[in-house]
C-alpha angles and dihedrals in degrees: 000000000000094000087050092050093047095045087046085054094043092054097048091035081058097034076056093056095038099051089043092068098052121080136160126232116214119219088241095056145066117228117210120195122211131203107192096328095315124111110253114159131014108197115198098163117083121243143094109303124200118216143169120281124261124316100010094060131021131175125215119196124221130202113245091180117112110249138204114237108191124194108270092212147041108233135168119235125206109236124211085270091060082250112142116234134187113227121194107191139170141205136208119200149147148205110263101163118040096195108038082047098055092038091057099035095047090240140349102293114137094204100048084056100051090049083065100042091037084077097034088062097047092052084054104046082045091056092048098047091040087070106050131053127258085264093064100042094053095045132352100031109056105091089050087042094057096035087058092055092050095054084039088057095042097095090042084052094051092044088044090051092235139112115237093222093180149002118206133182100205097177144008135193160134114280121245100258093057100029100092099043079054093046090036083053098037076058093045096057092040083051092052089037095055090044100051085050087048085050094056104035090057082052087056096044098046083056105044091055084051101057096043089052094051087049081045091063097037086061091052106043086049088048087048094058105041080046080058105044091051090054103044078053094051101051082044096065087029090064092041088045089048095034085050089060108040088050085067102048108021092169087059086039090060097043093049086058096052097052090046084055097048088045085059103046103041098054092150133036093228092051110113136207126190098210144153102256080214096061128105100256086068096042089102085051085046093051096049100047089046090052093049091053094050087051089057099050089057 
């Protein structure tokens, strides 16, 4: 039984060993192999790797992978105008050389490194927008500001052992102290602004209906006198045409004038006149009475 158990040790005590210098490297990682603390072996290929056992010999993995660094801070930047701006940037980047990386950055760890970087980037960003006026920086000068960090960056990244793979300005603005008196005055001026289109637009309009009211009475006063002229017209051949007829028969003439008279003058049947029977307006009245008698004697 005490061979069995011993043998038993001795295998997993070997299958230990053995397990513990095997180790498998994934596509998106650097393995770095250690002798006694010492770098030894960076592997960059995939695949199964075989080692010393511990504590000869160790591995430390490193990340391939491109990461994303963003600005720790939120920092305002003095433009050429001596106006403060608030720059929000990021950085992608990789490790490119294992051993130069873990030699500057006292190890492999990725966050030790970007805490480095993370200020190295923002002297730089500070030196390019410095330079240049609020203008720039908001719209025609981003693509030169970033291209100048990166080739401000080229010689740390080499130091650090990593390639800079982009530069990117995510946000920039004013910063909040100064914020509102640029949004009071941003109001002020689209307040100026509407009035002065208000302003205009009244005087178009004033002169527009005046306009139309002065073509309004043009129109009138043209419409009045050709009114009048056919009227005037009118009454013209109405008289010729009155004066021709009674011409040809002046004792109907006569007689017509007198009903349009009494039809005047009698508009209603309680109206009452105080008059001499033997006067002219009843002449007609006269006539036809008479006319009438003289009917009845033949």
């Amino acid at each position: 039984m005490n061979k069995i158990g011993f043998a038993i040790s001795a295998l997993l005590l070997t299958l230990g060993i053995g397990a513990s210098c095997i180790f498998v490297v994934d596509q998106r990682q650097f393995a770095v192999v250690y002798t006694l603390a010492e770098i030894k072996d960076v592997i960059t290929e995939p695949g199964l790797n075989f080692k010393l056992p511990p504590p000869l010999q160790s591995v430390t993995f490193i990340d391939k992978r491109i990461l994303t660094l963003d600005s720790p801070e939120t920092r305002a930047i003095q433009t050429a105008e001596k106006k403060n701006l608030v720059v929000d940037w990021l950085m992608k980047w990789r490790v490119k050389d294992a051993k130069q990386f873990i030699r500057n950055n006292n190890g492999a760890n990725v966050g030790t490194a970007e805490a480095r970087l993370g200020p190295l980037v923002q002297a730089a960003l500070n030196e390019e927008v410095t330079k240049r006026t609020v203008k720039d920086v908001l719209s025609t000068d981003r693509e030169k500001i970033v291209q100048g960090v990166k080739t401000r960056l080229a010689d740390d990244a080499q130091t650090f052992g990593i390639e800079i793979v982009d530069v990117r300005i995510k946000r920039v603005d004013f910063p909040a102290s100064v914020a509102d008196s640029v949004y009071s005055r941003m109001v002020s001026e689209r307040k100026q602004e509407a009035n002065r289109l208000r302003s205009t637009g009244a005087a178009d309009g004033e002169r527009i209906r005046a306009d139309a009211d002065k073509k309004r009475e043009i129109v009138l006063a043209t419409a009045y006198k050709d009114a009048q002229i056919a009227k005037g017209q009118g009454d013209a051949k109405a008289a010729a045409i009155f004066a021709d007829a009674f011409g040809r028969d002046p004792q109907f003439a006569s007689f017509y004038r007198s009903l349009e008279a009494y039809k005047t003058t009698f508009t209603k049947k309680s109206d009452v006149m105080v008059m001499d029977p033997s006067s002219d307006f009843f002449k007609a009245m006269r006539s036809s009475s008479a006319g009438g008698a003289s009917g009845g004697k033949k």
